[in-house]
PDB file of N, CA, C, O and CB in Angstrom:
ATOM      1  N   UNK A   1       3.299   6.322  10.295  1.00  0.00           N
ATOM      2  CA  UNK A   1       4.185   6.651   9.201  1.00  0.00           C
ATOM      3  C   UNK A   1       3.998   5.629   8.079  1.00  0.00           C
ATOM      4  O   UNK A   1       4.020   4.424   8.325  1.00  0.00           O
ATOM      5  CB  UNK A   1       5.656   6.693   9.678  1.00  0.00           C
ATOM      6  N   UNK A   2       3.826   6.078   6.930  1.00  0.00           N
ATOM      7  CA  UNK A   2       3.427   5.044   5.782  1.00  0.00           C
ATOM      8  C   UNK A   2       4.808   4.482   5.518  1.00  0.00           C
ATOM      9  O   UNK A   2       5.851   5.035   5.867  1.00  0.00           O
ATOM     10  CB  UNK A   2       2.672   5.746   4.311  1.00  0.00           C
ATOM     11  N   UNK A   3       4.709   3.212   4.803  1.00  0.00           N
ATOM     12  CA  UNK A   3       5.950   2.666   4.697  1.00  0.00           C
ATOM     13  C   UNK A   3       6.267   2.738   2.755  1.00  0.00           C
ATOM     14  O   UNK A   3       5.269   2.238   2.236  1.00  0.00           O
ATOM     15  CB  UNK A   3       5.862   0.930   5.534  1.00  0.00           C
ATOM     16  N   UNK A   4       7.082   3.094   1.871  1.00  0.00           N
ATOM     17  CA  UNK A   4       7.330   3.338   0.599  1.00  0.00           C
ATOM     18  C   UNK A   4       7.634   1.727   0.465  1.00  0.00           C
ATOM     19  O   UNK A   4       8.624   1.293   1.052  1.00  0.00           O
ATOM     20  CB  UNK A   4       8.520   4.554   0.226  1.00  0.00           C
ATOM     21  N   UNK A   5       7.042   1.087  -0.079  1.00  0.00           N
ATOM     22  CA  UNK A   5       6.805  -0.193  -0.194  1.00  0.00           C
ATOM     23  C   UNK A   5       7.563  -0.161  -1.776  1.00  0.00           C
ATOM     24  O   UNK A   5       6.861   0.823  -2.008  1.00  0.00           O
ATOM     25  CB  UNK A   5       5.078  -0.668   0.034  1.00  0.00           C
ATOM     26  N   UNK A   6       8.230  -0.313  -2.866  1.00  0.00           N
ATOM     27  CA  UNK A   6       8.785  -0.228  -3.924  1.00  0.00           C
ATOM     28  C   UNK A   6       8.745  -1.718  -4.596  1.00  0.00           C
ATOM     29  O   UNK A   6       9.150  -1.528  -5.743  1.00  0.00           O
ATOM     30  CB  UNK A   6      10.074   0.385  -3.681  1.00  0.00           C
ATOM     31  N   UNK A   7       8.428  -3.235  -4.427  1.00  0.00           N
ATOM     32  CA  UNK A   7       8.083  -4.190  -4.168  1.00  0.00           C
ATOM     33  C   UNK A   7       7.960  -5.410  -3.613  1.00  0.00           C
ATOM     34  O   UNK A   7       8.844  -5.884  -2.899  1.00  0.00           O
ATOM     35  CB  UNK A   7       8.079  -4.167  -4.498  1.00  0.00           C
ATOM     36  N   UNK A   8       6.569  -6.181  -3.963  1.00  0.00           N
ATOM     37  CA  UNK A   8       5.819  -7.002  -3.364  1.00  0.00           C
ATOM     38  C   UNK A   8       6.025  -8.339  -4.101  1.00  0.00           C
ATOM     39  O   UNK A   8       5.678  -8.457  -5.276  1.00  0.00           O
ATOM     40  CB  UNK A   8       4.462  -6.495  -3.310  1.00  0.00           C
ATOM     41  N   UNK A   9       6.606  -9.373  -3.389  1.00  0.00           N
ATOM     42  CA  UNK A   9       6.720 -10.678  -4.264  1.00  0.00           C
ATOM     43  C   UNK A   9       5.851 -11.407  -3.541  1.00  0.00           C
ATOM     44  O   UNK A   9       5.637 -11.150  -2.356  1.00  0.00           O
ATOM     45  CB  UNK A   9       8.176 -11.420  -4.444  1.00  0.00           C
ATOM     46  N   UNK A  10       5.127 -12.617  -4.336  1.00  0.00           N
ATOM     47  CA  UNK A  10       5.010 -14.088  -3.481  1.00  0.00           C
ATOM     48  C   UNK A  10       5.628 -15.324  -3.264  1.00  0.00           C
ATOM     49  O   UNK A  10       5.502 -16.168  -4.150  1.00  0.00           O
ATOM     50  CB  UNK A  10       4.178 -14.578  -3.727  1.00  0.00           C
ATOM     51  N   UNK A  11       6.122 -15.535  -2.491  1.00  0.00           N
ATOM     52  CA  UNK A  11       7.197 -16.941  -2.697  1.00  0.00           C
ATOM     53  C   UNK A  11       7.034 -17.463  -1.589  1.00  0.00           C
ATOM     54  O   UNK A  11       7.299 -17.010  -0.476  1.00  0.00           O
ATOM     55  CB  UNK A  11       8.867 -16.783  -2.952  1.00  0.00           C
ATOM     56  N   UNK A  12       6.353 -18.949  -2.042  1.00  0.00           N
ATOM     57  CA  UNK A  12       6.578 -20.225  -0.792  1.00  0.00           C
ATOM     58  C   UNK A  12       5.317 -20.101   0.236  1.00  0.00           C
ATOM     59  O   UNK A  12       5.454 -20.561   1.370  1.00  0.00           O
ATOM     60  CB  UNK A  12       8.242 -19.963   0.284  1.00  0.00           C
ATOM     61  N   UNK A  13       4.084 -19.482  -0.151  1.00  0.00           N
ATOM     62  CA  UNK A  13       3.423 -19.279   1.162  1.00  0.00           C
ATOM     63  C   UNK A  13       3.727 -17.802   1.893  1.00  0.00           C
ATOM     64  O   UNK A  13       2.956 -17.308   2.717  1.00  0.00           O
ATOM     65  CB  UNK A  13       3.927 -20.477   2.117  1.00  0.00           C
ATOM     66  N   UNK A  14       4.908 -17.213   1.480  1.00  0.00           N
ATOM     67  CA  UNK A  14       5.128 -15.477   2.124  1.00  0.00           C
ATOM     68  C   UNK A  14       5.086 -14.242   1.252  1.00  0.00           C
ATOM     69  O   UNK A  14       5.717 -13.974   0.229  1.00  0.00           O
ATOM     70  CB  UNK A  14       6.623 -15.255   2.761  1.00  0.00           C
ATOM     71  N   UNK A  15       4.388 -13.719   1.769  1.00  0.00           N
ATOM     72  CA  UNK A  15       4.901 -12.456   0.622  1.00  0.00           C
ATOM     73  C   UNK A  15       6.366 -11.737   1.250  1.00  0.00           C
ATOM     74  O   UNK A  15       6.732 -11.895   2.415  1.00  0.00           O
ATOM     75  CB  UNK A  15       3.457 -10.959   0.493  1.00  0.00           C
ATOM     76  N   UNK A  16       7.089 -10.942   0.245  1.00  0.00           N
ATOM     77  CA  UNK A  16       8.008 -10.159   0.777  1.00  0.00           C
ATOM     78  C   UNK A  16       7.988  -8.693   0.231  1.00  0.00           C
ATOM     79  O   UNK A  16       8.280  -8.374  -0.922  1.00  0.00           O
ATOM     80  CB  UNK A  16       9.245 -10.793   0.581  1.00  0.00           C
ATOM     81  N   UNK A  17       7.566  -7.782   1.316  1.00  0.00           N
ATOM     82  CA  UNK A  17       7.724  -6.452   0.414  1.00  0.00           C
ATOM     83  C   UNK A  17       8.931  -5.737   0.807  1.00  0.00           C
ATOM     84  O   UNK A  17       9.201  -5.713   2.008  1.00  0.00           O
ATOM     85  CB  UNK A  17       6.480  -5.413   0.560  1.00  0.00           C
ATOM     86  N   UNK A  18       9.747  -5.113  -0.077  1.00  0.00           N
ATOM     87  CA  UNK A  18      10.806  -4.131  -0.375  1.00  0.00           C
ATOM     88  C   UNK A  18      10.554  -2.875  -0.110  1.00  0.00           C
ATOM     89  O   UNK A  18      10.023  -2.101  -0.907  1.00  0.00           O
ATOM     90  CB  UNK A  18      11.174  -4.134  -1.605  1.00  0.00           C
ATOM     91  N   UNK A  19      10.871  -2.633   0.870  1.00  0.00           N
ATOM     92  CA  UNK A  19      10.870  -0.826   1.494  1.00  0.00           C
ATOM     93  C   UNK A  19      11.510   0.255   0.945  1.00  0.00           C
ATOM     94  O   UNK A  19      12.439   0.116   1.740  1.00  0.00           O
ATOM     95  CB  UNK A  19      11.494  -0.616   2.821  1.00  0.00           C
ATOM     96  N   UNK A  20      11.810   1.094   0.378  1.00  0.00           N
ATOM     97  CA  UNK A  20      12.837   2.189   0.657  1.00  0.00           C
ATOM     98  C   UNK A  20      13.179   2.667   1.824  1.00  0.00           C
ATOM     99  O   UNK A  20      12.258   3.105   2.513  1.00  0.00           O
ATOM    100  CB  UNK A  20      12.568   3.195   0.117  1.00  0.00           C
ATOM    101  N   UNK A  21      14.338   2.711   2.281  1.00  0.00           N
ATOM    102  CA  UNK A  21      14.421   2.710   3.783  1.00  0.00           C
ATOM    103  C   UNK A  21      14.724   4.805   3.711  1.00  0.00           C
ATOM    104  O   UNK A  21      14.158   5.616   4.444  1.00  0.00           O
ATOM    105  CB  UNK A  21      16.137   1.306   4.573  1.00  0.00           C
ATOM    106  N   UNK A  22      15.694   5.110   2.673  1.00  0.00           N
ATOM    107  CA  UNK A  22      16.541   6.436   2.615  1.00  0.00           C
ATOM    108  C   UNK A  22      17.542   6.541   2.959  1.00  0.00           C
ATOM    109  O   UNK A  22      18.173   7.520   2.560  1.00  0.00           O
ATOM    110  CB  UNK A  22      16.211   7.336   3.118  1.00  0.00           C
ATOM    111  N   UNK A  23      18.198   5.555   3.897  1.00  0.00           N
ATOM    112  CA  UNK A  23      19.554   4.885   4.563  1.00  0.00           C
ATOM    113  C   UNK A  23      20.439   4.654   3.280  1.00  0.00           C
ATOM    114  O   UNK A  23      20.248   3.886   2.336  1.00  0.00           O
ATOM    115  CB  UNK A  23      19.255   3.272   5.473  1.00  0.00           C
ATOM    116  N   UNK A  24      21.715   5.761   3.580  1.00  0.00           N
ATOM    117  CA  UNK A  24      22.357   5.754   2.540  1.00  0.00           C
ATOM    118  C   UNK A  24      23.167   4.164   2.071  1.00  0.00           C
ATOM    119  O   UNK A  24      23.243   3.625   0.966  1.00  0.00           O
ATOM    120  CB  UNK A  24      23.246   6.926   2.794  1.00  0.00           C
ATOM    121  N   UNK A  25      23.877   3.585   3.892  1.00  0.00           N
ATOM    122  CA  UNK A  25      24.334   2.389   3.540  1.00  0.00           C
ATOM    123  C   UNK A  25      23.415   1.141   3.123  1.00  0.00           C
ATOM    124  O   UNK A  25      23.743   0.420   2.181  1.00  0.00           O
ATOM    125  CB  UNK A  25      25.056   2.085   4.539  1.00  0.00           C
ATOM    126  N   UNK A  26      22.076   0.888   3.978  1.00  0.00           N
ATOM    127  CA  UNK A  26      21.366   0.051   3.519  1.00  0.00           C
ATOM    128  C   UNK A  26      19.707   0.363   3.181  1.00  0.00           C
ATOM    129  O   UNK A  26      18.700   0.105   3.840  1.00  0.00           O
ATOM    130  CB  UNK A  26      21.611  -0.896   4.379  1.00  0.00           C
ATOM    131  N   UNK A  27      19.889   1.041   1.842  1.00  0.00           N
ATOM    132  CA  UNK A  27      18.678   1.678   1.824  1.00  0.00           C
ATOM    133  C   UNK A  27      17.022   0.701   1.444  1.00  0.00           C
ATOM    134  O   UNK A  27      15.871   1.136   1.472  1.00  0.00           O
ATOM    135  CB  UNK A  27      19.037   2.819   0.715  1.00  0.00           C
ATOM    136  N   UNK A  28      17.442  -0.491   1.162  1.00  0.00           N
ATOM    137  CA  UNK A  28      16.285  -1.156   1.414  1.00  0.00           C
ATOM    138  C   UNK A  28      16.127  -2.171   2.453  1.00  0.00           C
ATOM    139  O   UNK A  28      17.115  -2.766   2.884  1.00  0.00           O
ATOM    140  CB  UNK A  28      15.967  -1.662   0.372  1.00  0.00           C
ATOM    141  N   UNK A  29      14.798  -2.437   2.938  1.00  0.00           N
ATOM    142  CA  UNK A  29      14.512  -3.230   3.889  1.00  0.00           C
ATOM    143  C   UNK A  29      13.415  -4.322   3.635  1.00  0.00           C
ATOM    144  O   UNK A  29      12.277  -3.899   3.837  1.00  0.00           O
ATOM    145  CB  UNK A  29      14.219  -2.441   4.891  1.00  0.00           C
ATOM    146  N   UNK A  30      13.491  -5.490   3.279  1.00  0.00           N
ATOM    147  CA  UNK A  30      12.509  -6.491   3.159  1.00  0.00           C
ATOM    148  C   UNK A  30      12.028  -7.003   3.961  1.00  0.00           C
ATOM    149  O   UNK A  30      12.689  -7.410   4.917  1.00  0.00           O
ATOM    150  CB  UNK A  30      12.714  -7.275   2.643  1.00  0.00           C
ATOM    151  N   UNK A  31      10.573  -7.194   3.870  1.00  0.00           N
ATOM    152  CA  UNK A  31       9.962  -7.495   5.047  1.00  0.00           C
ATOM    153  C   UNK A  31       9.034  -8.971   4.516  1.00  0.00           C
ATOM    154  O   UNK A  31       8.377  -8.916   3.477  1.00  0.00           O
ATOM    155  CB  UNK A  31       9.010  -6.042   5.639  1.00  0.00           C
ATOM    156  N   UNK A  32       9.079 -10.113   5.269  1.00  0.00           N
ATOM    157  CA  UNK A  32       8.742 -11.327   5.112  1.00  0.00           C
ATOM    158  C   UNK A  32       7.180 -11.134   5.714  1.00  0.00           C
ATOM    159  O   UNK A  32       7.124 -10.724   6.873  1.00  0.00           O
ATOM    160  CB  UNK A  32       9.803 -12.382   5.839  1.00  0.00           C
ATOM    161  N   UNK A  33       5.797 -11.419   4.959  1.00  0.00           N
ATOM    162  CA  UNK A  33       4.427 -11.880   5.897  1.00  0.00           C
ATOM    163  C   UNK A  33       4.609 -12.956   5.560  1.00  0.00           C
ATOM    164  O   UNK A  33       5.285 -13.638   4.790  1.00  0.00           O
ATOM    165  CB  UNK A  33       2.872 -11.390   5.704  1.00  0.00           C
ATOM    166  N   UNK A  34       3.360 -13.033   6.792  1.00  0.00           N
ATOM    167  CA  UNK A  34       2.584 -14.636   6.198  1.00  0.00           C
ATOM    168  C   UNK A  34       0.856 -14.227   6.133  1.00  0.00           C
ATOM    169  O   UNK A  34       0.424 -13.103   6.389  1.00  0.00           O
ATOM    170  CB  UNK A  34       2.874 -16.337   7.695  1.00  0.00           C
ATOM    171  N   UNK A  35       0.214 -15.129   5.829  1.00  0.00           N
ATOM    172  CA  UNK A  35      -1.485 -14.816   5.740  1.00  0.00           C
ATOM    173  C   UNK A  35      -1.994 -15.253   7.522  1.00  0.00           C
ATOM    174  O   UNK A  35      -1.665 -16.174   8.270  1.00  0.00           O
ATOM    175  CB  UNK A  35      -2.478 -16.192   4.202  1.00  0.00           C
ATOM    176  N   UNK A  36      -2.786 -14.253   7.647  1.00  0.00           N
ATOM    177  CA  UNK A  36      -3.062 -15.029   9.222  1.00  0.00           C
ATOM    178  C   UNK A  36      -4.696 -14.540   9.002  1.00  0.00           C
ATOM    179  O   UNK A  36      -5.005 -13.351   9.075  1.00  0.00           O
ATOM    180  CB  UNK A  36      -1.986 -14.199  11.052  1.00  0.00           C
ATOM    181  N   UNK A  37      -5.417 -15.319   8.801  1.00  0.00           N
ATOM    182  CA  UNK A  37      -6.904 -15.328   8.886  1.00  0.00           C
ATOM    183  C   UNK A  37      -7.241 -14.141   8.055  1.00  0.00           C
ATOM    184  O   UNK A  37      -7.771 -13.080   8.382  1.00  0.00           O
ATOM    185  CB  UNK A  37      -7.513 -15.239  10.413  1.00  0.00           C
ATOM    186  N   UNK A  38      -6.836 -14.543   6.969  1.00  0.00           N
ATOM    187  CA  UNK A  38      -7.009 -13.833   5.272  1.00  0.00           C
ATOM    188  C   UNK A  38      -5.942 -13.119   5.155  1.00  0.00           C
ATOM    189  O   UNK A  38      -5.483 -13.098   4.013  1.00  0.00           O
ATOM    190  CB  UNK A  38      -8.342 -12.749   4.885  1.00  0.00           C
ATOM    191  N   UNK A  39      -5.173 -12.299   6.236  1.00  0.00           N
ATOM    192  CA  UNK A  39      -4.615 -11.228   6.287  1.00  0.00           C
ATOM    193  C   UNK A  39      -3.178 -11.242   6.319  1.00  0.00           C
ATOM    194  O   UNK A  39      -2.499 -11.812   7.173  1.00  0.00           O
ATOM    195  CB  UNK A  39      -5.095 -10.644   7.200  1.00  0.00           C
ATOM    196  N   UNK A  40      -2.601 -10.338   4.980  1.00  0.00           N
ATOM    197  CA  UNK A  40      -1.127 -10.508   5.371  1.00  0.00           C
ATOM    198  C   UNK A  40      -0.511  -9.656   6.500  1.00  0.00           C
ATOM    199  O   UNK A  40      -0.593  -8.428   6.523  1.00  0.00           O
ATOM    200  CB  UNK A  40      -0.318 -10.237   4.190  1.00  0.00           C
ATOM    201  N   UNK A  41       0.352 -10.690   7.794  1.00  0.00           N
ATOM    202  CA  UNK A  41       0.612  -9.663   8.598  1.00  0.00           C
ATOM    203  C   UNK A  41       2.474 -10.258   8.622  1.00  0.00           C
ATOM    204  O   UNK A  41       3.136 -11.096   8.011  1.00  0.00           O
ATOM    205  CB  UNK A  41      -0.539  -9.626  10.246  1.00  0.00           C
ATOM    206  N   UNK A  42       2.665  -9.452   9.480  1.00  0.00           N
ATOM    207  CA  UNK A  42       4.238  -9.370   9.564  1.00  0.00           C
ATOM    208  C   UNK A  42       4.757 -10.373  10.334  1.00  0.00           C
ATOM    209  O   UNK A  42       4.555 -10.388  11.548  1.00  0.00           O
ATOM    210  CB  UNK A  42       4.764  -8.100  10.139  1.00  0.00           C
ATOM    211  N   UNK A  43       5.667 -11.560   9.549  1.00  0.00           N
ATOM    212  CA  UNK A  43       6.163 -12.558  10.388  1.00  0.00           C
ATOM    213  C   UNK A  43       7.711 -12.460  11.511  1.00  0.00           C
ATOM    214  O   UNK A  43       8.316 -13.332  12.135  1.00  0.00           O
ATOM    215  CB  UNK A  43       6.308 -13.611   9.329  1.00  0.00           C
ATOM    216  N   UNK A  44       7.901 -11.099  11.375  1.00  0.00           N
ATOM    217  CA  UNK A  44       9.128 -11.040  11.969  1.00  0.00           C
ATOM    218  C   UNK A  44       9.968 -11.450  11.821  1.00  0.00           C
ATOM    219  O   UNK A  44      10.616 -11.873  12.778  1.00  0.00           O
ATOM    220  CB  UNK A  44       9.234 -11.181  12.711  1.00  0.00           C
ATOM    221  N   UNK A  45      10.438 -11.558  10.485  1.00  0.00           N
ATOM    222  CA  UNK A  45      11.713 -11.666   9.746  1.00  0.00           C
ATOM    223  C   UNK A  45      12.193 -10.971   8.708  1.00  0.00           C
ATOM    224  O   UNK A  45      11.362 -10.989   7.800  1.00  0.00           O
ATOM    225  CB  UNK A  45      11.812 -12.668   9.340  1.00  0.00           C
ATOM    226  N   UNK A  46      13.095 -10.403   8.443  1.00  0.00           N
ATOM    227  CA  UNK A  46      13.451  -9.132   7.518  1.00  0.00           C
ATOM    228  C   UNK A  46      14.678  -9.453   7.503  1.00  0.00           C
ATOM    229  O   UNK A  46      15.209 -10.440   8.011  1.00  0.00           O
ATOM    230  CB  UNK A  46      13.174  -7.577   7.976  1.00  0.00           C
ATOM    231  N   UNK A  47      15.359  -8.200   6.627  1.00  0.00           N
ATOM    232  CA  UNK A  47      16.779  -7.628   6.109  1.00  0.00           C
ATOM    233  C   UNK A  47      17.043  -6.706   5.584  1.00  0.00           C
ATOM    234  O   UNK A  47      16.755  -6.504   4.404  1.00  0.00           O
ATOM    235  CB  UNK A  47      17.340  -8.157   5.424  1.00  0.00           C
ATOM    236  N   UNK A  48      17.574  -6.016   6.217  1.00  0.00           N
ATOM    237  CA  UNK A  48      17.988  -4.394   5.486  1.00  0.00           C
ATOM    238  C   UNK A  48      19.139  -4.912   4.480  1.00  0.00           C
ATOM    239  O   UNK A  48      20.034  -5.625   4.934  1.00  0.00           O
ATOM    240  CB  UNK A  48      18.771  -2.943   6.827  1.00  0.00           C
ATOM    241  N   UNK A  49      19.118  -4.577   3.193  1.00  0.00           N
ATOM    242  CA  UNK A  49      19.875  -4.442   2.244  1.00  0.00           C
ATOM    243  C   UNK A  49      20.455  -3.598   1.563  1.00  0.00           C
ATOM    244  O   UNK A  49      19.819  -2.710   0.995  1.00  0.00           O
ATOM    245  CB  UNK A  49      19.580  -4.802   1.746  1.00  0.00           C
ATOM    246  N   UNK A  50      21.917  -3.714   1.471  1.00  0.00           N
ATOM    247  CA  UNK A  50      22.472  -2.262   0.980  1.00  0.00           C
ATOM    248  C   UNK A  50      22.113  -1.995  -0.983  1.00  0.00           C
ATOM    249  O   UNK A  50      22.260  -0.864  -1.448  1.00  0.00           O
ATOM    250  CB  UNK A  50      24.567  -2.318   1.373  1.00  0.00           C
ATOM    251  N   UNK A  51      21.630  -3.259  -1.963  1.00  0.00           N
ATOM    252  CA  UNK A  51      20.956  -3.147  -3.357  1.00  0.00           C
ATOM    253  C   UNK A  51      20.157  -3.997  -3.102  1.00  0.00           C
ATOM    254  O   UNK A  51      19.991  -4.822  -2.204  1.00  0.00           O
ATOM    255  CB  UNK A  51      21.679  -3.374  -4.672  1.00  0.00           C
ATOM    256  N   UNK A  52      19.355  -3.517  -4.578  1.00  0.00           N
ATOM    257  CA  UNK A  52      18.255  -4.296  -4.820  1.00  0.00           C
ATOM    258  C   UNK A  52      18.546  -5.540  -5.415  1.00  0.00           C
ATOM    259  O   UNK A  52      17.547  -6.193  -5.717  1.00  0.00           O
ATOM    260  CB  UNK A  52      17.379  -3.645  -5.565  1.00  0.00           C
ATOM    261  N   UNK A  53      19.625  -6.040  -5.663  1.00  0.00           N
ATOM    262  CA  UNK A  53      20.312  -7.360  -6.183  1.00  0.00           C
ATOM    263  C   UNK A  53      19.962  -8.147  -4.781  1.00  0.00           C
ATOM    264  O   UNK A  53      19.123  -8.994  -4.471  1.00  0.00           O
ATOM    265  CB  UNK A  53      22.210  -7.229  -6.652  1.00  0.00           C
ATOM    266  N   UNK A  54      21.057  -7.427  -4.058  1.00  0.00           N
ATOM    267  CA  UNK A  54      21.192  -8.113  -2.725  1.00  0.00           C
ATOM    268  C   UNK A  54      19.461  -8.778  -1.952  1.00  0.00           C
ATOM    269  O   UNK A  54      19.335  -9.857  -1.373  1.00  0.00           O
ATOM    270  CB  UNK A  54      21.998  -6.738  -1.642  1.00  0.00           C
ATOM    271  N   UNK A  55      18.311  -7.713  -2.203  1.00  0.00           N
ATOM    272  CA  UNK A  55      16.985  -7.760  -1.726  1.00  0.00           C
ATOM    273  C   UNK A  55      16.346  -8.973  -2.767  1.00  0.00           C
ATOM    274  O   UNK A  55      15.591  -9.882  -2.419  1.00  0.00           O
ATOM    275  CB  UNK A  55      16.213  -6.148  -1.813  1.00  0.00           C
ATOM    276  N   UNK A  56      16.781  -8.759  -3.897  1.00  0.00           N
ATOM    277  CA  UNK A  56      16.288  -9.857  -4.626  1.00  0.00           C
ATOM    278  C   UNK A  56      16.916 -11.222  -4.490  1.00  0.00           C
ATOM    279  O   UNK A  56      16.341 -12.247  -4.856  1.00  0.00           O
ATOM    280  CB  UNK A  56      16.335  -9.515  -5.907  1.00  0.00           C
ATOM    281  N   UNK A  57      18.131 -11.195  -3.944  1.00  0.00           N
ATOM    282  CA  UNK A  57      18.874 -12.966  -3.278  1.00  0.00           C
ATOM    283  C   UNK A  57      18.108 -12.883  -2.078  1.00  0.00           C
ATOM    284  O   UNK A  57      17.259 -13.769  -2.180  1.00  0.00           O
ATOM    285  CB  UNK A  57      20.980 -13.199  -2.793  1.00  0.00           C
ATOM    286  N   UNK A  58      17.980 -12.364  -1.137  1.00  0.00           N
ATOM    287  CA  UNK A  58      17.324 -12.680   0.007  1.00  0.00           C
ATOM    288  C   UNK A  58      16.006 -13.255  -0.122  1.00  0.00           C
ATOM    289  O   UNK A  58      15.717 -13.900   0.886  1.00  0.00           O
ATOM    290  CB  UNK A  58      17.258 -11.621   0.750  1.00  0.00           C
ATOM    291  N   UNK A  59      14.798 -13.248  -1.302  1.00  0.00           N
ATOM    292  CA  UNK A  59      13.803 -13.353  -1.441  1.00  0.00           C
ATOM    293  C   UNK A  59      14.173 -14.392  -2.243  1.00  0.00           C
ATOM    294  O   UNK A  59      13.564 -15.447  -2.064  1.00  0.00           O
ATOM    295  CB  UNK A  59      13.073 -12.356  -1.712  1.00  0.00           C
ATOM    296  N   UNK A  60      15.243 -14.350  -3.305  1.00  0.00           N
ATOM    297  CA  UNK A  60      15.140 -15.694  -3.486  1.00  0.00           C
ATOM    298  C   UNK A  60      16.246 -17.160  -3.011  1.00  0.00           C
ATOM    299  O   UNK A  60      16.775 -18.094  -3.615  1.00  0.00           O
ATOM    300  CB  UNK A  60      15.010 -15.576  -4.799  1.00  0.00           C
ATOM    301  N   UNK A  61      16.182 -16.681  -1.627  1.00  0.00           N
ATOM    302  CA  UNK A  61      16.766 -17.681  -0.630  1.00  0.00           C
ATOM    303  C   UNK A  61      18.416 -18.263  -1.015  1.00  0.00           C
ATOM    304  O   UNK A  61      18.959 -19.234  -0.488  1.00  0.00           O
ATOM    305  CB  UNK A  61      15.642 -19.023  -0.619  1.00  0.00           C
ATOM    306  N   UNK A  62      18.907 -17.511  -1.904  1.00  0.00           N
ATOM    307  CA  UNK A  62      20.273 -17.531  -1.753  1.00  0.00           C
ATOM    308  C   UNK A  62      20.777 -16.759  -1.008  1.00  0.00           C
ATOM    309  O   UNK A  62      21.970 -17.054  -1.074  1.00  0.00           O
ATOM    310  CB  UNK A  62      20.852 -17.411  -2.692  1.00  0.00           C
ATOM    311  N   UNK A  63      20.688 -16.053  -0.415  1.00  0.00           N
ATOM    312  CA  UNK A  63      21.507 -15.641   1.240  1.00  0.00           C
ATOM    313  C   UNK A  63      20.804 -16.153   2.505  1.00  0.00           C
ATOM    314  O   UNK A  63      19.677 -16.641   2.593  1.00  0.00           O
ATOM    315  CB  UNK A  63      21.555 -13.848   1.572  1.00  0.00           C
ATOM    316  N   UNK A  64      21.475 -15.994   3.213  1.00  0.00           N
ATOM    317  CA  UNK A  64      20.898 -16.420   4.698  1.00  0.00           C
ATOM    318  C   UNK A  64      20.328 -15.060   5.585  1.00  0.00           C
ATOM    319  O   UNK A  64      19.865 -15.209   6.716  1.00  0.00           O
ATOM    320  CB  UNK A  64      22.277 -17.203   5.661  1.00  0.00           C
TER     321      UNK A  64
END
């Protein structure tokens, strides 16, 4: 299943991409990589977010 990726930041060494999830309460989901032998893969850390305000504090490390 492809994932609607809506955006891609770089910050600190991680990228974070922004999902559309379709989830009415938390319709986006950010997803944290890291580079692992060129390649960005998935570090297993995320957050479903109910706005894109909210997705944009998470990326920029004012929420927990």
């Amino acid at each position: 299943m492809a994932r609607n990726i809506i955006k891609s930041i770089e910050r600190g060494g991680y990228r974070y991409d922004v999902e559309e999830t379709g989830d009415g309460a938390r319709p986006y989901d950010v997803h944290q990589l890291h580079k692992a032998q060129g390649h960005w893969v998935d570090a297993g850390y995320g957050r479903y977010c109910a706005s894109m305000a909210e997705a944009d504090a998470y990326i920029g490390g004012q929420t927990a």
